[in-house]
Structures are given as structure tokens and as C-alpha cells.
LUMKETOR-100014 format. One record per atom (N, C-alpha, C, CB): x, y, z; residue number from 1; atom name. Coordinates in steps of 0.02 Angstrom, whole numbers, m for minus. Glycine has a CB too. Example, Ala and Ser with C-alpha at 12.3 -4.5 7.8 and 13.67 -1.06 7.14 Angstrom:
<rs>
<u:660, v:m284, w:390, seq:1, atom:N>
<u:615, v:m225, w:390, seq:1, atom:CA>
<u:660, v:m165, w:390, seq:1, atom:C>
<u:565, v:m224, w:452, seq:1, atom:CB>
<u:642, v:m112, w:354, seq:2, atom:N>
<u:684, v:m53, w:357, seq:2, atom:CA>
<u:645, v:2, w:394, seq:2, atom:C>
<u:704, v:m30, w:286, seq:2, atom:CB>
</rs>
This chain:
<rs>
<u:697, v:279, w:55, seq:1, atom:N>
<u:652, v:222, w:60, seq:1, atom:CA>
<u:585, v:237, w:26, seq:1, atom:C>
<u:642, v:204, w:134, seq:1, atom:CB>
<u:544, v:287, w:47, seq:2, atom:N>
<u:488, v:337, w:19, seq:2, atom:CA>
<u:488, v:327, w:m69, seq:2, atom:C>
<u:510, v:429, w:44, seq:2, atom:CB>
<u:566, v:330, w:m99, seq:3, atom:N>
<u:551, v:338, w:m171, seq:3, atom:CA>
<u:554, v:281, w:m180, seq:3, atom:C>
<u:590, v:378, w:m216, seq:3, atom:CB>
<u:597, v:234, w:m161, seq:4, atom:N>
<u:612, v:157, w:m187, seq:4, atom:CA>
<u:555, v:133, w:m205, seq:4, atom:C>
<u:643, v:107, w:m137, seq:4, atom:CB>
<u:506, v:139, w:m152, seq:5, atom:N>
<u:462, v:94, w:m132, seq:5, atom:CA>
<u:393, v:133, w:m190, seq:5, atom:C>
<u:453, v:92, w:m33, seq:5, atom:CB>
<u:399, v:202, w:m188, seq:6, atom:N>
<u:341, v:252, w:m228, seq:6, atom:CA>
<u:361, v:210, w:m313, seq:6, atom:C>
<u:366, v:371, w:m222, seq:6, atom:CB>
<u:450, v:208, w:m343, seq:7, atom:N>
<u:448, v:194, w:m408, seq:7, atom:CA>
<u:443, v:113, w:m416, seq:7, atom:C>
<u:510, v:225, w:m441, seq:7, atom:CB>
<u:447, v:70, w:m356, seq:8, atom:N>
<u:426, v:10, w:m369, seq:8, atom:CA>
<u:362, v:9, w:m394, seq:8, atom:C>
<u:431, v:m27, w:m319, seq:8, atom:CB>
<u:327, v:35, w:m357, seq:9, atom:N>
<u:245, v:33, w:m362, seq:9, atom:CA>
<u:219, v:30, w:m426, seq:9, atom:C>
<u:210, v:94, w:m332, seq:9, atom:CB>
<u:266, v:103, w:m456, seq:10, atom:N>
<u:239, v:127, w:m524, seq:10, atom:CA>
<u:262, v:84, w:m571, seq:10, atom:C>
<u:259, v:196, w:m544, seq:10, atom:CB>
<u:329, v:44, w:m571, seq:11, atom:N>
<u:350, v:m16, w:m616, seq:11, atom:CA>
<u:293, v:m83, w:m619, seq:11, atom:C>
<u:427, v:m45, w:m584, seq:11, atom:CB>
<u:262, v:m82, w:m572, seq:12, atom:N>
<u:238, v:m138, w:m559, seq:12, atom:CA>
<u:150, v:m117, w:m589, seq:12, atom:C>
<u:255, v:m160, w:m474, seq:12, atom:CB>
<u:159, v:m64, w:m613, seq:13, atom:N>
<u:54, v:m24, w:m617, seq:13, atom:CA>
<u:29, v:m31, w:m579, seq:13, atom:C>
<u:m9, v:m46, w:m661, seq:13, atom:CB>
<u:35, v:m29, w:m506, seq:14, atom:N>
<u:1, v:m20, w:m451, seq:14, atom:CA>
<u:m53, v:50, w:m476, seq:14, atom:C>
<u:58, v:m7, w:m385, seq:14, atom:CB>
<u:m116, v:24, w:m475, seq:15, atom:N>
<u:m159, v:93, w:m469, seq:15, atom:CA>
<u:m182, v:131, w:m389, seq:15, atom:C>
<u:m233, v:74, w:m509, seq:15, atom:CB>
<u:m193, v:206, w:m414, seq:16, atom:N>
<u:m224, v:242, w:m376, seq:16, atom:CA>
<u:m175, v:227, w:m309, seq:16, atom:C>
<u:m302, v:225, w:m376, seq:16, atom:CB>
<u:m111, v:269, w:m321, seq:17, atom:N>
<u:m70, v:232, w:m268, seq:17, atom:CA>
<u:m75, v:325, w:m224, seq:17, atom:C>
<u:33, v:184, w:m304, seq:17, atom:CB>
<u:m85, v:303, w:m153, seq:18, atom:N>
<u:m78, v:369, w:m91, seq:18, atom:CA>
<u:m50, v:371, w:m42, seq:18, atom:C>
<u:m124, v:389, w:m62, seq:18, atom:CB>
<u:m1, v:430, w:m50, seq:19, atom:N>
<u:47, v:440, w:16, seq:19, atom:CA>
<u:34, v:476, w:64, seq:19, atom:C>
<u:104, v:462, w:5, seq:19, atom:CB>
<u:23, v:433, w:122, seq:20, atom:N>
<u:6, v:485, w:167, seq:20, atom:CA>
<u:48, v:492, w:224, seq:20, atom:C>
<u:m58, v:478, w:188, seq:20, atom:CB>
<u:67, v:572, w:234, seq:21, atom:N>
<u:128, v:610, w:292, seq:21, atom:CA>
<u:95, v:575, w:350, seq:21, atom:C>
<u:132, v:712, w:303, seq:21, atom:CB>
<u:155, v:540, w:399, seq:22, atom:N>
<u:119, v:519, w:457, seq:22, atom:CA>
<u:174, v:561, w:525, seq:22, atom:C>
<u:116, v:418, w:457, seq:22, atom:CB>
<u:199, v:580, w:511, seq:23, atom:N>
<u:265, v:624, w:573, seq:23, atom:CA>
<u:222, v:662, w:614, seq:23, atom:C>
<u:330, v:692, w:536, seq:23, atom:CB>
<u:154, v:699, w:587, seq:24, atom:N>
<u:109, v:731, w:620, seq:24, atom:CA>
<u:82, v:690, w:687, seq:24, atom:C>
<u:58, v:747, w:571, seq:24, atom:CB>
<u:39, v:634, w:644, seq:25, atom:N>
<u:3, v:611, w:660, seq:25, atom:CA>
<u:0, v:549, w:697, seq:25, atom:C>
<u:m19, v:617, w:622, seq:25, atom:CB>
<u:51, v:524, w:712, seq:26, atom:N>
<u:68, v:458, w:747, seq:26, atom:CA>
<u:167, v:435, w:742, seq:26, atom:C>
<u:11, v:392, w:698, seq:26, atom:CB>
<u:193, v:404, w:798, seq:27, atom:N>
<u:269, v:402, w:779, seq:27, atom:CA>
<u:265, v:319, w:744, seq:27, atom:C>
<u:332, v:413, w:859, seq:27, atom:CB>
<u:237, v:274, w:716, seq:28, atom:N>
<u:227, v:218, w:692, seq:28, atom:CA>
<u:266, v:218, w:627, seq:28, atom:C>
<u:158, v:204, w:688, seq:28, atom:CB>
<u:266, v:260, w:595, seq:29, atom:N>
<u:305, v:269, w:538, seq:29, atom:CA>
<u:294, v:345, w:526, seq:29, atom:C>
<u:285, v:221, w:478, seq:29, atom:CB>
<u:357, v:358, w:445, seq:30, atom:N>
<u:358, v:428, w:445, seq:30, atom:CA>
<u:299, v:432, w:388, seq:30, atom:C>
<u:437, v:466, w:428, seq:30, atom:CB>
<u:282, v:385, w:355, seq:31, atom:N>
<u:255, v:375, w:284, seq:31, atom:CA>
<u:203, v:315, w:275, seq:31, atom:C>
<u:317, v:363, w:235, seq:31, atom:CB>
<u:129, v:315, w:257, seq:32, atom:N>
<u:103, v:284, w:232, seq:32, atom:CA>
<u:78, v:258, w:168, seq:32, atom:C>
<u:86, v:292, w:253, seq:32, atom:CB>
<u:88, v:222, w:130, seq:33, atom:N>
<u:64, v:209, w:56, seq:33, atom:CA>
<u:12, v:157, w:56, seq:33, atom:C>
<u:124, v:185, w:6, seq:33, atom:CB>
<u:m20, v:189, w:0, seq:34, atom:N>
<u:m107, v:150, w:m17, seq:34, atom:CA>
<u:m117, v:129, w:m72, seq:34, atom:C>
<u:m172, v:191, w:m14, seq:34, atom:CB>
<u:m92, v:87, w:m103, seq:35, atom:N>
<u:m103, v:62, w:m182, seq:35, atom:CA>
<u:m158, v:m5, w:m197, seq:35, atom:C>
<u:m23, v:35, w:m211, seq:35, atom:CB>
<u:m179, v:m3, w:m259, seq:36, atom:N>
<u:m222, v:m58, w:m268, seq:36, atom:CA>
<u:m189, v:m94, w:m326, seq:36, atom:C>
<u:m299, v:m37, w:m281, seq:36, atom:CB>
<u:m199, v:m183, w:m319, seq:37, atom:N>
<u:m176, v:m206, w:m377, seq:37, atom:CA>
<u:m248, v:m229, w:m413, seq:37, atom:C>
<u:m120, v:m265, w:m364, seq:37, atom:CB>
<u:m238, v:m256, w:m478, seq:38, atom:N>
<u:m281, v:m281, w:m495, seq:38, atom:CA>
<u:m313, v:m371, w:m477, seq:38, atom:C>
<u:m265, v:m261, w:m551, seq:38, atom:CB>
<u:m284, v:m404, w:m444, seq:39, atom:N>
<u:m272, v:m466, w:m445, seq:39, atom:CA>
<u:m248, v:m468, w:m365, seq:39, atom:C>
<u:m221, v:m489, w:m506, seq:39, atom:CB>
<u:m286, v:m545, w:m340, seq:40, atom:N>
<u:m239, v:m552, w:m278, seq:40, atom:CA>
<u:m149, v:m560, w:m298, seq:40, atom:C>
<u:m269, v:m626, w:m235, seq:40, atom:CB>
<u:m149, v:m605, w:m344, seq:41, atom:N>
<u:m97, v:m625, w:m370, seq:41, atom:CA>
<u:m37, v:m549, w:m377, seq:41, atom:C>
<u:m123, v:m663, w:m439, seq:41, atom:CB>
<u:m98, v:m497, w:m412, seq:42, atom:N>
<u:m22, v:m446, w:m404, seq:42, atom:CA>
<u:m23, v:m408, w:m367, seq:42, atom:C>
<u:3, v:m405, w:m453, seq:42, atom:CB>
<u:m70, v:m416, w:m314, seq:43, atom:N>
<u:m48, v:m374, w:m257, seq:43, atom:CA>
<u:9, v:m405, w:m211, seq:43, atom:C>
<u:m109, v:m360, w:m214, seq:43, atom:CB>
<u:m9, v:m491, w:m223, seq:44, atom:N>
<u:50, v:m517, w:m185, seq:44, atom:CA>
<u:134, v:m522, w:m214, seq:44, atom:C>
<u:26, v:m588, w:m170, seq:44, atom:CB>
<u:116, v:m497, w:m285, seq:45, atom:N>
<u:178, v:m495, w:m319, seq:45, atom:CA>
<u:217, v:m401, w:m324, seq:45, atom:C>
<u:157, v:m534, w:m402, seq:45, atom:CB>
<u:171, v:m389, w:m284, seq:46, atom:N>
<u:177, v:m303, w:m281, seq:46, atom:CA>
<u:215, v:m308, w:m209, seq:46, atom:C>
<u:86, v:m249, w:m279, seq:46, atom:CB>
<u:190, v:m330, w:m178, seq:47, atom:N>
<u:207, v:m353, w:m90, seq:47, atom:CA>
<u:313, v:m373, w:m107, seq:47, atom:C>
<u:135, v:m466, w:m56, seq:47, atom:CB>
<u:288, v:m449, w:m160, seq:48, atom:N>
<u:363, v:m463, w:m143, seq:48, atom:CA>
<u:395, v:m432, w:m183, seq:48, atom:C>
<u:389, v:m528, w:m144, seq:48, atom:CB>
<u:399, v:m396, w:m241, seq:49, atom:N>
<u:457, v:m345, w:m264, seq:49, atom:CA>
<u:476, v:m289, w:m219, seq:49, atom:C>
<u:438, v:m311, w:m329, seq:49, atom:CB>
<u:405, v:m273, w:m186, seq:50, atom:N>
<u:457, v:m223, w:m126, seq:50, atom:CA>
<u:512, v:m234, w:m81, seq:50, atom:C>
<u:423, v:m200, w:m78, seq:50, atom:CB>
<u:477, v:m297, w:m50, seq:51, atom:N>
<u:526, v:m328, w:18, seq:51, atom:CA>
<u:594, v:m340, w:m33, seq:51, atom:C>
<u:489, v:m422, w:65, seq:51, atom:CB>
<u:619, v:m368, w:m111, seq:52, atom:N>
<u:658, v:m378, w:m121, seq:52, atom:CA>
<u:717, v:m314, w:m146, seq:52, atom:C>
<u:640, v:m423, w:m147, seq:52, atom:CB>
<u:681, v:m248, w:m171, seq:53, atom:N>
<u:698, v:m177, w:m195, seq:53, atom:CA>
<u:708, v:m170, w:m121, seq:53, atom:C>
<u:640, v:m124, w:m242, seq:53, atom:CB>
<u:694, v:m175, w:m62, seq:54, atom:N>
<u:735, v:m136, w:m7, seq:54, atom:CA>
<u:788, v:m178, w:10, seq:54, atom:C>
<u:695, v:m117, w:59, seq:54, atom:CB>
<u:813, v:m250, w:7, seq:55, atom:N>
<u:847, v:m283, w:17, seq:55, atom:CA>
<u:914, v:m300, w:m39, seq:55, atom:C>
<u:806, v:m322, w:33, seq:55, atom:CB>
<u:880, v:m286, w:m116, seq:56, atom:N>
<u:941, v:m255, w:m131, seq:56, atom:CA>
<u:970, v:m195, w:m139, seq:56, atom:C>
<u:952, v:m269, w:m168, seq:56, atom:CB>
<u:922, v:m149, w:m111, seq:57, atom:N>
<u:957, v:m83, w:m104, seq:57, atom:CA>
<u:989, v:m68, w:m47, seq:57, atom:C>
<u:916, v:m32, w:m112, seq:57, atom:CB>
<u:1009, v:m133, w:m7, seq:58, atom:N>
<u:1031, v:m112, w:69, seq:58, atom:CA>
<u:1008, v:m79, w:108, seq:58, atom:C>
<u:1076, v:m88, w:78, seq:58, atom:CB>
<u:936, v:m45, w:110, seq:59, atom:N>
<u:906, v:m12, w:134, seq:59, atom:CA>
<u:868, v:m37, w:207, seq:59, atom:C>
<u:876, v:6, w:84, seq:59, atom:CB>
<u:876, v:m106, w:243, seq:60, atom:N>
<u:869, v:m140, w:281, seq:60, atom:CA>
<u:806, v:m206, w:264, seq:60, atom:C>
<u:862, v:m95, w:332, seq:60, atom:CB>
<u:758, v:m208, w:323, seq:61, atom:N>
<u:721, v:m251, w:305, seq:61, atom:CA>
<u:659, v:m232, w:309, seq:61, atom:C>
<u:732, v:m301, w:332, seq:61, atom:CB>
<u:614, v:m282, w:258, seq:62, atom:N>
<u:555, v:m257, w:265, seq:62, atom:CA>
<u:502, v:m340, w:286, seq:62, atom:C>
<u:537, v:m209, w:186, seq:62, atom:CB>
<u:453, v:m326, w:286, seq:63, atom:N>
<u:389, v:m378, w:318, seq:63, atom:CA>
<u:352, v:m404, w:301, seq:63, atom:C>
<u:352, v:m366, w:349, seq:63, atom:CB>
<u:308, v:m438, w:260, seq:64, atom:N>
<u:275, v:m436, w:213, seq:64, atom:CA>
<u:212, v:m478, w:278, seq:64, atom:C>
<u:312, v:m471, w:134, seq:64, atom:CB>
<u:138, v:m460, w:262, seq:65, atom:N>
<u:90, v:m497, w:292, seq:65, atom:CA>
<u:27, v:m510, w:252, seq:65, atom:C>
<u:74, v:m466, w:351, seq:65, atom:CB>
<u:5, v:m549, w:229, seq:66, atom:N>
<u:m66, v:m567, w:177, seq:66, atom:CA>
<u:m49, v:m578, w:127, seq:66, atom:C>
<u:m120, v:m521, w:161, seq:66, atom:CB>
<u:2, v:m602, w:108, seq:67, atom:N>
<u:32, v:m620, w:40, seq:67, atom:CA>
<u:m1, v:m697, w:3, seq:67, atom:C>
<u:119, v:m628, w:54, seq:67, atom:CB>
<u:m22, v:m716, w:64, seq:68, atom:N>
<u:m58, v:m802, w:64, seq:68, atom:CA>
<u:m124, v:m779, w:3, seq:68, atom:C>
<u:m105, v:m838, w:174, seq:68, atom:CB>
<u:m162, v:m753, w:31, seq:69, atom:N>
<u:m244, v:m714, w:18, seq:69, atom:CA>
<u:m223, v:m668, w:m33, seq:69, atom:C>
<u:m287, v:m664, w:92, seq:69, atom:CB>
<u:m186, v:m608, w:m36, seq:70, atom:N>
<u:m181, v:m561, w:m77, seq:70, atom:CA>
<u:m236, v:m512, w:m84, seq:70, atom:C>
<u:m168, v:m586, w:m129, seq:70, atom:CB>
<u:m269, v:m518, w:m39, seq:71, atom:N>
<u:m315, v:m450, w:m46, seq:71, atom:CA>
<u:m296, v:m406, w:8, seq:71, atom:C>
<u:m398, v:m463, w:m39, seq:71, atom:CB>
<u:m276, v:m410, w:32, seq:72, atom:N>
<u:m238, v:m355, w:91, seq:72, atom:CA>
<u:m174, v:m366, w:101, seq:72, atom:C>
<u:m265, v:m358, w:164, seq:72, atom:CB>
<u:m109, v:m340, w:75, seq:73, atom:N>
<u:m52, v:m362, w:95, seq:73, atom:CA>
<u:m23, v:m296, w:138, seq:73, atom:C>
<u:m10, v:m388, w:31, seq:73, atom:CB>
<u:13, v:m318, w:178, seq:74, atom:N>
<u:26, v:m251, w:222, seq:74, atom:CA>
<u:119, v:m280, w:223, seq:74, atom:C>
<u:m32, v:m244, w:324, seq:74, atom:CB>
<u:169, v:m214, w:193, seq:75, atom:N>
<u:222, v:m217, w:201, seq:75, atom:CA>
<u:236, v:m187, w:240, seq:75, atom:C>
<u:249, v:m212, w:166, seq:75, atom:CB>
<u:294, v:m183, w:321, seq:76, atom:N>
<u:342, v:m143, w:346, seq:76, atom:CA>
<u:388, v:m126, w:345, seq:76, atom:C>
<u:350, v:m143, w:374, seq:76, atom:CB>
<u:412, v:m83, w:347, seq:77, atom:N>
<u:474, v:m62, w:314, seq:77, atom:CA>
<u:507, v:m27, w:375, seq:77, atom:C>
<u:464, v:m14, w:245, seq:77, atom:CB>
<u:495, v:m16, w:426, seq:78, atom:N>
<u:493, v:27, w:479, seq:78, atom:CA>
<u:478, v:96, w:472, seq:78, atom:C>
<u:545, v:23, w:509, seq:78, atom:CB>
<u:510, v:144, w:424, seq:79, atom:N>
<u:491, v:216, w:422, seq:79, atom:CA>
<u:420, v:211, w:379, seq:79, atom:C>
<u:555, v:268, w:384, seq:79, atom:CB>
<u:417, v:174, w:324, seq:80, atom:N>
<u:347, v:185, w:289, seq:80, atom:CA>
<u:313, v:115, w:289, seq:80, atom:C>
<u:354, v:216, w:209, seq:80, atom:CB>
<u:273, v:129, w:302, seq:81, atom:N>
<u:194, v:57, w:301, seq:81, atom:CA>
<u:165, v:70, w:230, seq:81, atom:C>
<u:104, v:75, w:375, seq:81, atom:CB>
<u:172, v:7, w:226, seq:82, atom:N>
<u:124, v:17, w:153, seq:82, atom:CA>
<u:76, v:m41, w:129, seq:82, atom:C>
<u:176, v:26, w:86, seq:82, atom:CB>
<u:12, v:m8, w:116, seq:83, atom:N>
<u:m39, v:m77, w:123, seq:83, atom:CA>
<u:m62, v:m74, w:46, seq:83, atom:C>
<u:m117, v:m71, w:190, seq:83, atom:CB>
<u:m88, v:m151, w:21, seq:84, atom:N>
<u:m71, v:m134, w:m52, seq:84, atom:CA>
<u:m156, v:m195, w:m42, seq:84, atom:C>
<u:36, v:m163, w:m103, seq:84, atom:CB>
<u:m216, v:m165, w:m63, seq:85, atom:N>
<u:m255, v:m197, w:m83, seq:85, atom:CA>
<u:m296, v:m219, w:m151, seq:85, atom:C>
<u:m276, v:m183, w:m53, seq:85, atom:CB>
<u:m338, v:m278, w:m175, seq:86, atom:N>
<u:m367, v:m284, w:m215, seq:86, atom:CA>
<u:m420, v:m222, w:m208, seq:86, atom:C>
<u:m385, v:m348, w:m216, seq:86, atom:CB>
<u:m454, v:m217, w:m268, seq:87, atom:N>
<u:m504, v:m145, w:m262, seq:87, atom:CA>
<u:m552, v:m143, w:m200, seq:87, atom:C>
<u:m560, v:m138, w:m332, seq:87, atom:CB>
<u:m599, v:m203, w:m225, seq:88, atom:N>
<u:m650, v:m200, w:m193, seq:88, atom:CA>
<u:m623, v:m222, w:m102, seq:88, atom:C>
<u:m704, v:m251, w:m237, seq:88, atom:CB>
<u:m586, v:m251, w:m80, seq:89, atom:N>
<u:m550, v:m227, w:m5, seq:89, atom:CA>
<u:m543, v:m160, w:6, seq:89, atom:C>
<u:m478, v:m251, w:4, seq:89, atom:CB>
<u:m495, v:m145, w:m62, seq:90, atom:N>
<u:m481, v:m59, w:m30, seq:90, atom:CA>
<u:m528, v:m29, w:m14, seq:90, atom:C>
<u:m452, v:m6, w:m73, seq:90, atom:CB>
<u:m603, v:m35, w:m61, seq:91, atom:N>
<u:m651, v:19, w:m64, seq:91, atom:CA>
<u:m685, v:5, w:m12, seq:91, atom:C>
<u:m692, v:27, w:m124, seq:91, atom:CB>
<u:m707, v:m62, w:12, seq:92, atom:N>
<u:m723, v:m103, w:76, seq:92, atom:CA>
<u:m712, v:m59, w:126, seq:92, atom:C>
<u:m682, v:m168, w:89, seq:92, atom:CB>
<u:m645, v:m54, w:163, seq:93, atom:N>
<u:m601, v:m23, w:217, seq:93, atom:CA>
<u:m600, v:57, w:211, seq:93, atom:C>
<u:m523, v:m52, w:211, seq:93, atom:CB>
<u:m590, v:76, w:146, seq:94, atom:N>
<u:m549, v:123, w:124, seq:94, atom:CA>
<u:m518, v:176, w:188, seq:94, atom:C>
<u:m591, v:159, w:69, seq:94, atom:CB>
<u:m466, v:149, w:207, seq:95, atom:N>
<u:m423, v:173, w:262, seq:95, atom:CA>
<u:m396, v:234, w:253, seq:95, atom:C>
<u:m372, v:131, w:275, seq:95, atom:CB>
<u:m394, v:260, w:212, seq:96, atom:N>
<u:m376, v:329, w:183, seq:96, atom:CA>
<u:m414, v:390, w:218, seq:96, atom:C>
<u:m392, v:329, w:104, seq:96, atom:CB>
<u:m471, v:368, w:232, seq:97, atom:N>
<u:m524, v:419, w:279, seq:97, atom:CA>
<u:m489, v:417, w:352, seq:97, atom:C>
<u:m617, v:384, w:286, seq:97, atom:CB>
<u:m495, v:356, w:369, seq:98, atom:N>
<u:m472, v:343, w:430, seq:98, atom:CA>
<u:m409, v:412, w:439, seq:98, atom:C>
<u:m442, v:256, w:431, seq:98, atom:CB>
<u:m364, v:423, w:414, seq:99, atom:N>
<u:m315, v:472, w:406, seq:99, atom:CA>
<u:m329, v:522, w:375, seq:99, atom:C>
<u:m266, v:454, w:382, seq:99, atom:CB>
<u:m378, v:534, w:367, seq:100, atom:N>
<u:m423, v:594, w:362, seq:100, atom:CA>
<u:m390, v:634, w:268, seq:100, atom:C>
<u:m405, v:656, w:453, seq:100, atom:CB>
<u:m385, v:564, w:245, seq:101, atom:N>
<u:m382, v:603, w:145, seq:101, atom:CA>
<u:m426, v:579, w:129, seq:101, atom:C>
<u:m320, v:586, w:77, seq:101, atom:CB>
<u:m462, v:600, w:70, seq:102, atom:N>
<u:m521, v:603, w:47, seq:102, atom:CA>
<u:m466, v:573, w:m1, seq:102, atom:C>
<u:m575, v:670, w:41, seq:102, atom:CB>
<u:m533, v:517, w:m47, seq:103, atom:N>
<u:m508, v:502, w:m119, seq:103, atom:CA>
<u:m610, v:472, w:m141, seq:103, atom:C>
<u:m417, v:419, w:m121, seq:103, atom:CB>
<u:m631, v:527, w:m173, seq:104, atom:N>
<u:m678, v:527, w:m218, seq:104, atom:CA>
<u:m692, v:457, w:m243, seq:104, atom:C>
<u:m660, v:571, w:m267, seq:104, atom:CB>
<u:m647, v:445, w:m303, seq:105, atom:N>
<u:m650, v:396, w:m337, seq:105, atom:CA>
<u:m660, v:325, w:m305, seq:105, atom:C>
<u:m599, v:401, w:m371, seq:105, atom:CB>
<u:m639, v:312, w:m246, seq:106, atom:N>
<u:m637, v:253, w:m202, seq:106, atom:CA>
<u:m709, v:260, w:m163, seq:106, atom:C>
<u:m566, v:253, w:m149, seq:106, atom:CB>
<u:m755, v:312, w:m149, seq:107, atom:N>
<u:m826, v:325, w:m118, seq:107, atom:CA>
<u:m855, v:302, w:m180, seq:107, atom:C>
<u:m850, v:405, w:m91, seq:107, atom:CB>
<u:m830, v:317, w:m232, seq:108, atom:N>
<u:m896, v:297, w:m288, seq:108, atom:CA>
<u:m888, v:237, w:m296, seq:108, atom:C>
<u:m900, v:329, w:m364, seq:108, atom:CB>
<u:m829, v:187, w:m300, seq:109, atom:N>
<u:m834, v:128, w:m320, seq:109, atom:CA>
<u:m844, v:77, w:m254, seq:109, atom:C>
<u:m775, v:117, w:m364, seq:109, atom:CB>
<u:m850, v:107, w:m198, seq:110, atom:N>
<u:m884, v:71, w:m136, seq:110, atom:CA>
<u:m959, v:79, w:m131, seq:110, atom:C>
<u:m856, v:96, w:m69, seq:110, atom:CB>
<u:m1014, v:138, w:m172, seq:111, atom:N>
<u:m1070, v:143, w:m172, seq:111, atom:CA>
<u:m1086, v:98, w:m236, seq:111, atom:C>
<u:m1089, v:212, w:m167, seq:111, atom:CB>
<u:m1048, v:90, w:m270, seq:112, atom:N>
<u:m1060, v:29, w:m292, seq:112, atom:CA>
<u:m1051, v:m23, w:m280, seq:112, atom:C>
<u:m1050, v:23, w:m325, seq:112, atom:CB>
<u:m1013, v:m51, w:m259, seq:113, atom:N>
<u:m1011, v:m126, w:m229, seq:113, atom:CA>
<u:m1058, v:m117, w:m183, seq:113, atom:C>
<u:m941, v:m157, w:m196, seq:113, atom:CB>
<u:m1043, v:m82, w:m143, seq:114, atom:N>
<u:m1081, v:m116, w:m68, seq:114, atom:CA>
<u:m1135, v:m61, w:m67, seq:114, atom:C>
<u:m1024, v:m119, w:19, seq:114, atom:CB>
</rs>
């Protein structure tokens, strides 16, 4: 599920995409992913090629939520969560701390925006 969903991403140019191990750290899933699109539009079109790559891979079902808006779309998949934002959301939130990874590049472009 982990790769399906990692080489969708990369078909689609999802940037600055991050996986983060969650088995440690919570039983919610085994896997988190953090990608940014450029566009609400392709984050919401990032959202539905996933839900449809696990469904024809028989791989079960997945969830899709913020696909309306597209600046925050959050897929479930049950073993991996994967939240797929426009930049300036991501850098907004940047939830990646929250789970304690550092990503540089996302502090600098939130001291700029905000």
C-alpha cells in the first residue's frame, strides 16, 4: 500500500512528499505521508488518483476528505494516512513537527508567508 500510494504521488509531481513511521508512535496507522500540490485543483486530483490506484489494485478502500476546497485533502487508507496540501496550508500547519521531523525548507517558506 506504502509504495502504491509513494509511486502515485511521484506520477502525479506531488512535491516535497514525507513519510513518516507511525508503529512507534500511535496504532492509527502504520504510515504517514505529507505531500504538497501546486494547485487546489491538483491536490484534489492527487487525492482522487489515489482512492482510484488502491481500488484498482484491490488493495481495499480508501477515503478521501477536502477534495471540495483542495487545500487540505486528507486520504485513508487504513494502514497509511496521507494528507496532501496546497503550500502555503502545508507551511501554515506544517504537521510534520507535530511528529517530531524537521523539514527546513517548509520553516523558511512559512517565515515567509506568515
Amino acid at each position: 500500500m506504502l509504495s502504491l500510494i509513494q509511486s502515485t504521488l511521484a506520477e502525479d509531481k506531488a512535491e516535497d512528499i514525507v513519510t513518516i513511521e507511525l508503529t512507534d508512535k500511535t496504532s492509527i496507522a502504520d504510515h504517514m505521508i505529507i505531500a504538497t500540490g501546486s494547485s487546489s485543483r491538483r491536490v484534489a486530483s492527487m487525492a482522487e488518483h489515489i482512492v482510484e490506484a488502491i481500488k484498482a489494485a484491490g488493495q481495499g478502500r480508501a477515503a478521501a476528505e477536502g477534495k471540495e476546497q483542495g487545500d487540505w485533502v486528507l486520504v485513508d487508507t487504513g494502514d497509511v494516512i496521507v494528507h496532501l496540501f496546497r503550500s502555503e496550508v502545508r507551511a501554515f500547519y506544517n504537521i510534520e513537527e507535530m511528529w517530531g521531523v524537521e523539514n527546513p525548507a517548509l520553516k523558511q517558506q512559512a517565515a515567509r508567508l506568515y
